[in-house]
RODO-2510 file (C-alpha; in nm, 4 decimals, decimal comma):
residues 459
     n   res          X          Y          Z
     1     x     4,0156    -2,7089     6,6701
     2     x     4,0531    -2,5177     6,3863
     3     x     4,2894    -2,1663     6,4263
     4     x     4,0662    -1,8734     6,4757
     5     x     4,3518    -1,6999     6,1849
     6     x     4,2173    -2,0427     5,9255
     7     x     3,8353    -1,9354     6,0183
     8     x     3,9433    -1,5375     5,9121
     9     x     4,1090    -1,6377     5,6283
    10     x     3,8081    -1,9069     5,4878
    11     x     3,5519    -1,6123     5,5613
    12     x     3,6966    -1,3543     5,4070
    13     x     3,7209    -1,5424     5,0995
    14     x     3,3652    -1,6546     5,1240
    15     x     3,2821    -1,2770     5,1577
    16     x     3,4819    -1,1764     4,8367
    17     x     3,3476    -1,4205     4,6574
    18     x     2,9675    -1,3347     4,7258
    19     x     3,0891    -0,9684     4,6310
    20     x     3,2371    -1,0298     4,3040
    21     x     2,9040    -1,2541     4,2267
    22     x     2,7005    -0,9137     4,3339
    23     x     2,8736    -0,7059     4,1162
    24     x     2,9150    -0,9611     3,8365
    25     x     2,5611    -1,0867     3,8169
    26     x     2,3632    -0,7635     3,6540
    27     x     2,6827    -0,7369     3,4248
    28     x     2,6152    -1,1378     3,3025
    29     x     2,2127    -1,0410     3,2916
    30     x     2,2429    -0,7194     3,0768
    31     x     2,5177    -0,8966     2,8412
    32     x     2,2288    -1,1463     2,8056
    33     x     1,9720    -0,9115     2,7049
    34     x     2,1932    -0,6603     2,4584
    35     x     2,1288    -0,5542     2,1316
    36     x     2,4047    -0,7129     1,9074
    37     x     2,5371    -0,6886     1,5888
    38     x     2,7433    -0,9414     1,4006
    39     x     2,9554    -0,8879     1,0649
    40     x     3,1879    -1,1220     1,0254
    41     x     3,2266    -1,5491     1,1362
    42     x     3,5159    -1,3966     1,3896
    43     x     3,2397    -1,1931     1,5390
    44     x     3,0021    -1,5043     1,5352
    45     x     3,2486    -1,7579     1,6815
    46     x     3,3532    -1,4885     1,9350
    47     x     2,9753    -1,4755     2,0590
    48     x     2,9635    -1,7835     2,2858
    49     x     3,2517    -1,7123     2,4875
    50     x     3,1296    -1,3423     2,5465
    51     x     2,7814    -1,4816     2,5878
    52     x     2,8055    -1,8016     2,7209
    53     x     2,4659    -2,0387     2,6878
    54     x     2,2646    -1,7249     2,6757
    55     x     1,8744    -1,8463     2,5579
    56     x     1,7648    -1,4936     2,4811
    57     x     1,8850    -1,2021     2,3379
    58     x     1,7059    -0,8268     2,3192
    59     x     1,8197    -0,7570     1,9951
    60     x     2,0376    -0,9456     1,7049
    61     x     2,1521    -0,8299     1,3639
    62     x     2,3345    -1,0585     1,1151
    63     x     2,5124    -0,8789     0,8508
    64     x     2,7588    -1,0300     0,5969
    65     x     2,7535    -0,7517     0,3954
    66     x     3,1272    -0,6722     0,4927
    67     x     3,2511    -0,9769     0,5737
    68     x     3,1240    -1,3249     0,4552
    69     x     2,9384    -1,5537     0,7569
    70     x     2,9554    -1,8998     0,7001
    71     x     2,8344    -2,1038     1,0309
    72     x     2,5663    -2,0048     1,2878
    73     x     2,7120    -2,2877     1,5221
    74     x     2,7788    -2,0450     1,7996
    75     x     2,4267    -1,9754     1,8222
    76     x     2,3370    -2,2942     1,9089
    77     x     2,1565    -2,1480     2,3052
    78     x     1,9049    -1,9193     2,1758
    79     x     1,5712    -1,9787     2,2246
    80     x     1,4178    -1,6296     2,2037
    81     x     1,5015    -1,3109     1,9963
    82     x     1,2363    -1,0251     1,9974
    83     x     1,3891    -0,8562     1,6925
    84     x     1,5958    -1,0532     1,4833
    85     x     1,7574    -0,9004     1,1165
    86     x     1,9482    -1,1451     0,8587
    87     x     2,0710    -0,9631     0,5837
    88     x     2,3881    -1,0435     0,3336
    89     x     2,4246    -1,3801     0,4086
    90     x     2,4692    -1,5756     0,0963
    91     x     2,8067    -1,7133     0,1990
    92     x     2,6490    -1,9466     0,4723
    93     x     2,6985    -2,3092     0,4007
    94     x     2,4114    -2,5847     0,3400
    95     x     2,1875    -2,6386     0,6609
    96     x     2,3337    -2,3522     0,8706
    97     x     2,0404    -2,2796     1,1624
    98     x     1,9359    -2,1434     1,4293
    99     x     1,9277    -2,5020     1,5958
   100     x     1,7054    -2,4123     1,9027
   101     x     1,5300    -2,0737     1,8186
   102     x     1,1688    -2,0939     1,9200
   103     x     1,0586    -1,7199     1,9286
   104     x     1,0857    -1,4207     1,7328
   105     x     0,8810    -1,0975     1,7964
   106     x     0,9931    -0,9592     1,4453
   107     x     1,2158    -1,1521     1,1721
   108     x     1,3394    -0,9954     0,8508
   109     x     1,5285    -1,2266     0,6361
   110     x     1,6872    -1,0054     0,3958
   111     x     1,9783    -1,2486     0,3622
   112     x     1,9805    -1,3639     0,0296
   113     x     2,0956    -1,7558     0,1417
   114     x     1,8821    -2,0486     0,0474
   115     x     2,0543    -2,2406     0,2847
   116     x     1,9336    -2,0918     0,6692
   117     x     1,6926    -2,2762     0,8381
   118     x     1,4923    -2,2590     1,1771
   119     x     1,4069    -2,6505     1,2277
   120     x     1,2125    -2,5603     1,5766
   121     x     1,1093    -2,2021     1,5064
   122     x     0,7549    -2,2060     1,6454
   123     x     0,6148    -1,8819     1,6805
   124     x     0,6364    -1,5456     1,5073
   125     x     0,4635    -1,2492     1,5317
   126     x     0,5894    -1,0373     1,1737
   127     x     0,7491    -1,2141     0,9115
   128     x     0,9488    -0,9813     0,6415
   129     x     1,0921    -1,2006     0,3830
   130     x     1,2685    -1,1315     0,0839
   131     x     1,3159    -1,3676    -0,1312
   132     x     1,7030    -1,4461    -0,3222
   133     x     1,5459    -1,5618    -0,6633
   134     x     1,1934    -1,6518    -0,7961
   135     x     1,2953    -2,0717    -0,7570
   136     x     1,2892    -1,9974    -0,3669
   137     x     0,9671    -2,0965    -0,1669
   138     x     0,9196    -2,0734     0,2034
   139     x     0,9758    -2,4113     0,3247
   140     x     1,2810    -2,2749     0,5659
   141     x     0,9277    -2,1882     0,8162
   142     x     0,7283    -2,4937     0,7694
   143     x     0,7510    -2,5400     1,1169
   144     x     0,6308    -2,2714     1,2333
   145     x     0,2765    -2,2958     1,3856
   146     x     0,1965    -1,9290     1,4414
   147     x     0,2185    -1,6118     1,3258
   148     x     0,0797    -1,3413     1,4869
   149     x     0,0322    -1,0506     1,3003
   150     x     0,1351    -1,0088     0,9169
   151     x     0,3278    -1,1590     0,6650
   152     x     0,5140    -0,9017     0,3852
   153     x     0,6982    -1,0380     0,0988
   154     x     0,8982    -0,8848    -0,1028
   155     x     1,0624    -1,0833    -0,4486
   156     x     0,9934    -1,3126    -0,7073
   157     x     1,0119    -1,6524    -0,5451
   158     x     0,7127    -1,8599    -0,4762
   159     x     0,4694    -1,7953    -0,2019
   160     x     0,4163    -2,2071    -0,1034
   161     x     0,6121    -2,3830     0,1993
   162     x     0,4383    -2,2899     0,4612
   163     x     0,3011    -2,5574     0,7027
   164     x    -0,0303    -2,4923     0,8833
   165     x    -0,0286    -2,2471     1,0909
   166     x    -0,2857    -2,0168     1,2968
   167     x    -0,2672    -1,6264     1,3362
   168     x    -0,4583    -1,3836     1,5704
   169     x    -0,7341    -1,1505     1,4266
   170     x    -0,5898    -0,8705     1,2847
   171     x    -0,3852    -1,0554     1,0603
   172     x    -0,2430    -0,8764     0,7620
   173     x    -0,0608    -1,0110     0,4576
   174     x     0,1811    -0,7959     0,1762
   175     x     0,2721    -0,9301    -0,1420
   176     x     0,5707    -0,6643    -0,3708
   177     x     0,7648    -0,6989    -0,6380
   178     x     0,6177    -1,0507    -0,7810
   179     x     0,6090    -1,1895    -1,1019
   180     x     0,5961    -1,5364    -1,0701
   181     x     0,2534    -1,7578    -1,0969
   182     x     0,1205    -1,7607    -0,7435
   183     x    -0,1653    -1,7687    -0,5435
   184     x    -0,2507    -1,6558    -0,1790
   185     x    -0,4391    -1,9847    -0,0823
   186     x    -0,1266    -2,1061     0,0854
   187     x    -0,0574    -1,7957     0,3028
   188     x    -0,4266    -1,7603     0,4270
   189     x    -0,4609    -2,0346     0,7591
   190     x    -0,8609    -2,2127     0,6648
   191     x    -1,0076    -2,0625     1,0046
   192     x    -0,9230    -1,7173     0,8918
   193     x    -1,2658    -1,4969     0,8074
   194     x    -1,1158    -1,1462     0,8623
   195     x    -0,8069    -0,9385     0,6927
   196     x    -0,6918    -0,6242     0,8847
   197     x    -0,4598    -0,5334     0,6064
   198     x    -0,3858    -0,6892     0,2590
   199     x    -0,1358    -0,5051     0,0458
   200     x    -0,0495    -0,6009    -0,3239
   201     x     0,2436    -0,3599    -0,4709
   202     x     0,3893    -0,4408    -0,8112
   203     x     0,2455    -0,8209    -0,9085
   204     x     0,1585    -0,9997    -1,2093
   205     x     0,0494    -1,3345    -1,2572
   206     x    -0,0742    -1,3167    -0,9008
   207     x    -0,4368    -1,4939    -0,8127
   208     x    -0,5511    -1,3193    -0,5045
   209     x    -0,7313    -1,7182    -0,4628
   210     x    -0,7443    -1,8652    -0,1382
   211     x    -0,9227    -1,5129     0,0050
   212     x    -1,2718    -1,7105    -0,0790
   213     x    -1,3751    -1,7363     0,2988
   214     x    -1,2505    -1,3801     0,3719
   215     x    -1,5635    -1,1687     0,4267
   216     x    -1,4362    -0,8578     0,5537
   217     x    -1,1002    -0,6416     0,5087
   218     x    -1,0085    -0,3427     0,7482
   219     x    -0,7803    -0,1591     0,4770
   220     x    -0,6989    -0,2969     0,0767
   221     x    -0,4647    -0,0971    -0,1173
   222     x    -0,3411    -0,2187    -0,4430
   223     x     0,0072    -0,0747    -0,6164
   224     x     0,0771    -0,1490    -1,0287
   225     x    -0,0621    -0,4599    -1,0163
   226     x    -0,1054    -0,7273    -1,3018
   227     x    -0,3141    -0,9600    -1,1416
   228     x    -0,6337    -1,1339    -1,0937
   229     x    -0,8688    -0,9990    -0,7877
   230     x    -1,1620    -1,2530    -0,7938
   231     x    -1,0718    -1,3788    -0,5245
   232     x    -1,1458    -1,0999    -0,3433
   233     x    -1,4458    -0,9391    -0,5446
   234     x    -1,7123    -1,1217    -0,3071
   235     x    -1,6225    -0,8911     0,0301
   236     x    -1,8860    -0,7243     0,1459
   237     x    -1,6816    -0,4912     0,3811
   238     x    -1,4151    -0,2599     0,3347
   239     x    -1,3274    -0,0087     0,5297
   240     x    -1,0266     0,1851     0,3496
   241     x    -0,9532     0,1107    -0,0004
   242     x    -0,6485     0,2493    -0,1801
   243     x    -0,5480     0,2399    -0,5069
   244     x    -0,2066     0,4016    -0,6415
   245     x    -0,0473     0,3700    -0,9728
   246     x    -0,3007     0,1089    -1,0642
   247     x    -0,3984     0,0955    -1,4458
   248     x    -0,7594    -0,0781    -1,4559
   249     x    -0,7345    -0,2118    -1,7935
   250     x    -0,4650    -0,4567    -1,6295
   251     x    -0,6965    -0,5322    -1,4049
   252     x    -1,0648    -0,5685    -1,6048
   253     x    -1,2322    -0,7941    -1,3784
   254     x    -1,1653    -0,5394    -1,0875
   255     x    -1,4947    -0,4527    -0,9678
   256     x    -1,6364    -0,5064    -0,5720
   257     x    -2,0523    -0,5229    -0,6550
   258     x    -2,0759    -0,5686    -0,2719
   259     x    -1,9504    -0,2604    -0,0933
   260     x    -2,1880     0,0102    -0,0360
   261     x    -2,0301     0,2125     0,2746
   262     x    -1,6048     0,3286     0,2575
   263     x    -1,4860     0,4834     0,5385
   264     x    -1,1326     0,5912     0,3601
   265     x    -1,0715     0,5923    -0,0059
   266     x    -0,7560     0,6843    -0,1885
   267     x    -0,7448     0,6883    -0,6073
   268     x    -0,3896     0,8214    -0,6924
   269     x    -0,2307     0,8160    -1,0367
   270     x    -0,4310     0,5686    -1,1927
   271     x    -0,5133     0,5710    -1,5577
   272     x    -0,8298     0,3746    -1,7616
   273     x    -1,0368     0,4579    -1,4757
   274     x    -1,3055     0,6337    -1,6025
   275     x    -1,5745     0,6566    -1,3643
   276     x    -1,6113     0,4965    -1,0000
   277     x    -1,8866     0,3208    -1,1369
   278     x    -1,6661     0,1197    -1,3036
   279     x    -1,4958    -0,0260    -0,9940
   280     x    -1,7352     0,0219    -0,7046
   281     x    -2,1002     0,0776    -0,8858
   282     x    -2,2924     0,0077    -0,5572
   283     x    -2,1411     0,2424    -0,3481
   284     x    -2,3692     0,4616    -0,1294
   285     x    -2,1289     0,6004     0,1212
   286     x    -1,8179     0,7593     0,2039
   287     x    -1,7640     0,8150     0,5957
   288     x    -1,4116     0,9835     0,6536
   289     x    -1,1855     1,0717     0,3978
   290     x    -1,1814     1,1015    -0,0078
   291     x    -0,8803     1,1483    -0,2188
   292     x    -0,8663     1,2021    -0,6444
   293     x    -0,5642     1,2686    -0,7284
   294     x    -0,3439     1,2731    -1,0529
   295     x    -0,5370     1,0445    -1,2451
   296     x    -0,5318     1,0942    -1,6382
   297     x    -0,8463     0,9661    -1,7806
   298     x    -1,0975     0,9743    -1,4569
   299     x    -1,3966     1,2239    -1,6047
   300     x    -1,6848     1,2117    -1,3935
   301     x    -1,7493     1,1411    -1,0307
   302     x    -2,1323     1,1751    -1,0141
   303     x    -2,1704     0,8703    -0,8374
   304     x    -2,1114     1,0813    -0,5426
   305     x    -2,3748     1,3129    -0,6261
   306     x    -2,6707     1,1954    -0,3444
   307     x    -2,3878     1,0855    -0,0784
   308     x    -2,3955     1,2517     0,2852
   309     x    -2,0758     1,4478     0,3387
   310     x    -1,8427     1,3029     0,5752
   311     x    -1,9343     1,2914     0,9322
   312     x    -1,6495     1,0793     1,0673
   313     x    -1,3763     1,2262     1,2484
   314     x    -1,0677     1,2733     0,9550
   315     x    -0,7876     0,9833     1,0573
   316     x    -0,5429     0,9177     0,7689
   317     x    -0,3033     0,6279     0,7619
   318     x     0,0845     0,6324     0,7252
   319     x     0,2481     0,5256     0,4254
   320     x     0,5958     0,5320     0,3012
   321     x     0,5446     0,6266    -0,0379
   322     x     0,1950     0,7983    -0,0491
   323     x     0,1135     1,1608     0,0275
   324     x    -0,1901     1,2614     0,1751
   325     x    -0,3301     1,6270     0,1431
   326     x    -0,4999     1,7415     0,4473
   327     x    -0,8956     1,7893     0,4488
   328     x    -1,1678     1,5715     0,4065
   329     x    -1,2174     1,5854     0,0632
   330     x    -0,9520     1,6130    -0,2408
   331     x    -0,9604     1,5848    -0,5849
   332     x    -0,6686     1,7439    -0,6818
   333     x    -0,4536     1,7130    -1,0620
   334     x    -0,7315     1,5031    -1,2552
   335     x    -0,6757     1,6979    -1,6111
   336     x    -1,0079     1,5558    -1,7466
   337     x    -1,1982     1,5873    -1,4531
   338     x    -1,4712     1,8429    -1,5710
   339     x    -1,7974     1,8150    -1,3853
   340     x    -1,7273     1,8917    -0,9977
   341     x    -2,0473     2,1035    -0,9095
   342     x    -2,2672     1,7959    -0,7921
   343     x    -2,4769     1,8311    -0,4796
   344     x    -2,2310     1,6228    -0,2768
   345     x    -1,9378     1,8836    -0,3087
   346     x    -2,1364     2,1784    -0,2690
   347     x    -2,2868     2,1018     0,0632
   348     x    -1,9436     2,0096     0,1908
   349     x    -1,7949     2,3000     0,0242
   350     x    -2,0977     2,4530     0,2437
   351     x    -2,0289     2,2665     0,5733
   352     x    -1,6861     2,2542     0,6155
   353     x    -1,4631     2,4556     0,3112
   354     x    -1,1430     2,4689     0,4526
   355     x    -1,1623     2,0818     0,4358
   356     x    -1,2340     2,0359     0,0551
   357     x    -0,9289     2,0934    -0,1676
   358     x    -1,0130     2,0970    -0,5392
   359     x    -0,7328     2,2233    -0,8103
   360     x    -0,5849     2,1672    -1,0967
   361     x    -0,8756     1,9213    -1,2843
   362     x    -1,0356     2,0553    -1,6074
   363     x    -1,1374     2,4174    -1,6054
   364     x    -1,4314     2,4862    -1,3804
   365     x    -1,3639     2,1922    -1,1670
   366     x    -1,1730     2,3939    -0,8966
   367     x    -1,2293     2,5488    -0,5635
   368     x    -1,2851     2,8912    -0,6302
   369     x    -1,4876     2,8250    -0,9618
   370     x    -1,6978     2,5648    -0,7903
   371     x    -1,7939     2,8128    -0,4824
   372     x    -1,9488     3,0175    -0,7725
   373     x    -2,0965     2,7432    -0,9590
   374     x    -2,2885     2,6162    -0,6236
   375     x    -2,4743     2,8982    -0,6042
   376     x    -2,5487     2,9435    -0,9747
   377     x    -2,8708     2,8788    -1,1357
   378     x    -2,6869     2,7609    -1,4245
   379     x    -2,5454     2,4133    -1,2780
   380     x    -2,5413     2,0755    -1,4788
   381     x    -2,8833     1,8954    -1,4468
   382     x    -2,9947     1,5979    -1,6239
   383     x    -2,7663     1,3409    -1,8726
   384     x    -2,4822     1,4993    -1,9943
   385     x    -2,5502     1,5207    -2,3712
   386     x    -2,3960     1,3561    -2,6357
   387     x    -2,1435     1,5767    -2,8168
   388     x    -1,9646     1,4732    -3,0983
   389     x    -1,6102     1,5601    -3,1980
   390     x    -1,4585     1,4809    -3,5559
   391     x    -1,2106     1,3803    -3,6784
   392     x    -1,0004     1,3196    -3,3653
   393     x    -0,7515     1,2981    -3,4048
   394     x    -0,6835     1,6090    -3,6807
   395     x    -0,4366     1,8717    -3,8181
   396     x    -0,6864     2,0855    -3,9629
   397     x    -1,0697     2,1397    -3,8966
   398     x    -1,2109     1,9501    -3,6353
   399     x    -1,6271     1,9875    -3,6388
   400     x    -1,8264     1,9737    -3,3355
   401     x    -2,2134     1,8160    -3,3340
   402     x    -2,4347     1,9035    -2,9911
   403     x    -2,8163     1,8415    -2,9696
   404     x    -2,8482     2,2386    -2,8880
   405     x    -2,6686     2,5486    -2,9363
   406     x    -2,3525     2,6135    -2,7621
   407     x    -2,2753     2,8856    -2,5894
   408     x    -1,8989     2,9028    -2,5203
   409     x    -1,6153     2,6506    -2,6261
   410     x    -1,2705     2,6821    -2,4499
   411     x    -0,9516     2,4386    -2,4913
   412     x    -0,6589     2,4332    -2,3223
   413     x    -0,3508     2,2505    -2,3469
   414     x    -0,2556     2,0136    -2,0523
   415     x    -0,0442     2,2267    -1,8066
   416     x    -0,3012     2,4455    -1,8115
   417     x    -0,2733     2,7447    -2,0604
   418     x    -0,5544     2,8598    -2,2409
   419     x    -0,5126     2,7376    -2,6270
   420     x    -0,8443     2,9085    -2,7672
   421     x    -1,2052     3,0455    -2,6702
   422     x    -1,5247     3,1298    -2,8423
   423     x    -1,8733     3,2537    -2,7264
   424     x    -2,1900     3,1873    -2,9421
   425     x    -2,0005     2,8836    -3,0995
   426     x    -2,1398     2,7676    -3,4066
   427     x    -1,9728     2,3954    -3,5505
   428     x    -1,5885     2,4082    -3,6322
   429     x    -1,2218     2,4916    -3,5514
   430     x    -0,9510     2,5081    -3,7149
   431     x    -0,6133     2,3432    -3,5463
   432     x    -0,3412     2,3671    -3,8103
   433     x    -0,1664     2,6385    -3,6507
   434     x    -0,1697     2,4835    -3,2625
   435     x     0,1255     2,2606    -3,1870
   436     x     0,1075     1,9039    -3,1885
   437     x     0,0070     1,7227    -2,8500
   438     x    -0,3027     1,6621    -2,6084
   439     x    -0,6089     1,9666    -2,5848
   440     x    -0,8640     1,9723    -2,3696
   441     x    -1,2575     2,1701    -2,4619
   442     x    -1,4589     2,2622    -2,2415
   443     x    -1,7514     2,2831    -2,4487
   444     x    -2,0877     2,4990    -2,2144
   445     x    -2,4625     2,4490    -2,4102
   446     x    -2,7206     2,6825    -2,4282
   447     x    -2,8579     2,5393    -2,0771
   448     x    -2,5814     2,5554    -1,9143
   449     x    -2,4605     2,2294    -1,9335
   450     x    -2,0870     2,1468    -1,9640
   451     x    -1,8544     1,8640    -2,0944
   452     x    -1,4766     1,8023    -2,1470
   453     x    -1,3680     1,6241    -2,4266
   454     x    -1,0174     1,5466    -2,5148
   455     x    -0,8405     1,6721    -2,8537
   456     x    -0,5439     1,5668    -3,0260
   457     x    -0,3542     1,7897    -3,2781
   458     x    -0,1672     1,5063    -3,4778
   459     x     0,1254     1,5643    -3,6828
***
């Protein structure tokens, strides 16, 4: 028989053991699931005995930036990290990995190292790489077989490496900030017919090949680029199509013959765009949102003339480094921008004013002139004739040839101020007093047709 004291004693431990457990366990469980940050190998090494053989972690930022990491051995357990962040880590030696890592939600590799690898990473859903130098590809994910959502890059290395893999739908891809000779083929998977974002910032020697069995793109938006779009030119749907800082005569071959309908279009300080003929020549539609802004040589936007205003409801993306006015319609800061009164703008200007925001082009391509000009009898019909301007550049007299009589000439320089006028104009004026730089006329005819044309006072 065992003392009835012994059985106390043995049950009362048995007791304070299961309560220690109780109050121990959602410690151990919330450890597991913390959002850590490492900065140093001490911090690294000192993981597994804090964490023991936890397999997934909420949260996990590595950061040599302070203090150089050399191992990921103490790693070894995880299988899962939502959001994982490498930065810094240059100082990690040959084959360090993440030796059973599986899943990632989002993984930004900002770390510099040509040495990490992630030999059974499987699945990722956003991929932010940057890339150390341009001689680095991305073999260090060939084994990854999916990825969910988008792929940015940012760097000059080279966009091969990747094994086959398969994405979901709305798959989007970013290219920055490359200059070596690459292609897309090898980030595009083959059963892939639909792009909900493609974003190319800052590229030359880029070949946008491998898009070939793309046939539709949810938003394009191209940034400085040096680079050849044929591989794209054959889409016959997109739905918002952006275009910042872009100079077309890098890009000559830049011109979508398919697209008819735009829900959301964006032209921001471009230059050698002259027309939107020149880069979209069949369109027949915009549905939500139009934005001109600060681009030096665009001149004419009649292509817009016999378009429906915009009946969809106004919806304008986020972007780090683009500003968006407010309204439907803006064409704001174009200096050579000079014929604004076409049937398009004046019945929106009509429908819904406080949505259409037009300053600062040419003179009379504003808001307040162009209310007037809508109603006028006097707006631009017809071809606009051919006016000649010589010699251009000059220092002295500069002659002007129209096909009829013209009734008022006015220049400006470019911020604005007004430089010189004349009514009844007959065929010359004389520059040698006017400082040297860029002039705009505004030259009105006897019909009351107008044209801009530039002028430049040489030295």
């Amino acid at each position: 028989m065992v003392p009835l004291y012994v059985k106390i004693f043995i049950m009362s431990k048995i007791l304070l053991i299961l309560i220690l457990s109780y109050i121990s366990l959602p410690t151990i469980i919330s450890q597991c699931n913390d959002q850590v940050r490492l900065s140093s190998q001490a911090e690294v090494d000192a993981f597994r005995i804090k964490y023991g053989n936890c397999k997934k972690l909420l949260w996990l930022v590595l950061d040599g930036s302070e203090s150089p990491i050399y191992n990921l051995d103490s790693l070894y357990a995880l299988e899962e990290i939502p959001f994982l962040q490498l930065r810094y880590l240059d100082s990690l030696r040959p084959d360090a990995s993440f030796k059973n890592l599986k899943v990632v939600q989002e993984l930004s590799n900002n770390s510099n190292s040509r040495n990490i690898i992630f030999p059974n990473l499987d699945t990722v859903q956003v991929l932010y790489h940057t890339f150390p130098d341009s001689s680095q590809d991305l073999s260090i994910y060939k084994n990854v077989k999916f990825i969910k959502s988008k792929i940015s890059l940012l760097g000059k290395g080279n966009l091969k490496g990747l094994g086959k893999f398969t994405t979901s739908p709305d798959f989007s891809i970013g290219v920055s900030v490359n200059q070596n000779s690459n292609t897309l083929e090898n980030l595009i998977p083959e059963s892939l017919v639909n792009l909900m974002h493609l974003s190319i910032s800052n590229t030359s020697n880029l070949s946008l090949k491998g898009c070939d069995k793309i046939k539709k793109i949810f938003r394009f938006n191209s940034n400085n680029n040096k680079c050849d779009f044929t591989g794209i030119l054959h889409i016959t749907e997109i739905k918002e199509l952006e275009f910042v800082n872009q100079n077309f005569k890098d890009v000559p071959t830049l011109k979508f013959l398919y697209i008819d309908t735009i829900n959301f279009l964006n032209i921001r300080k471009c230059s050698n765009l002259f027309l939107i003929d020149n880069i979209l020549p069949n369109l027949k539609s915009i549905k939500s949102y139009l934005q001109l802004r600060e681009n030096s040589d665009l001149d004419n936007i009649k292509i817009f003339n016999d378009f429906s205003i915009m009946d969809l409801p106004t919806w304008i993306p986020s972007g780090a480094d683009v500003v968006y006015y407010p309204g439907k319609i803006n064409i704001i800061d174009n200096p050579l921008l000079y014929h604004c009164d076409i049937d398009f703008i004046c019945r929106a200007l009509a429908t819904y004013p406080d949505s259409v925001l037009i300053s600062n082009n040419s003179p009379d391509c504003n808001k307040d002139d162009l209310l007037r000009q809508c109603t006028s009898a006097t707006k631009e019909v017809g071809p606009i004739p051919d006016i000649r301007l010589y010699p251009n550049p000059s220092s002295g007299t500069i002659h002007l040839v129209a096909p009829i009589g013209m009734s008022r000439v006015r220049v400006t320089n470019m911020t604005g101020n007004l430089i010189y006028q004349a009514a009844d104009f007959r065929d010359e004026i004389n520059v040698s007093s006017w400082p040297p730089g860029v002039y705009l006329m505004t030259i009105t005819l006897n019909d009351g047709t107008r044209t801009v044309k530039k002028l430049i006072r040489n030295e």
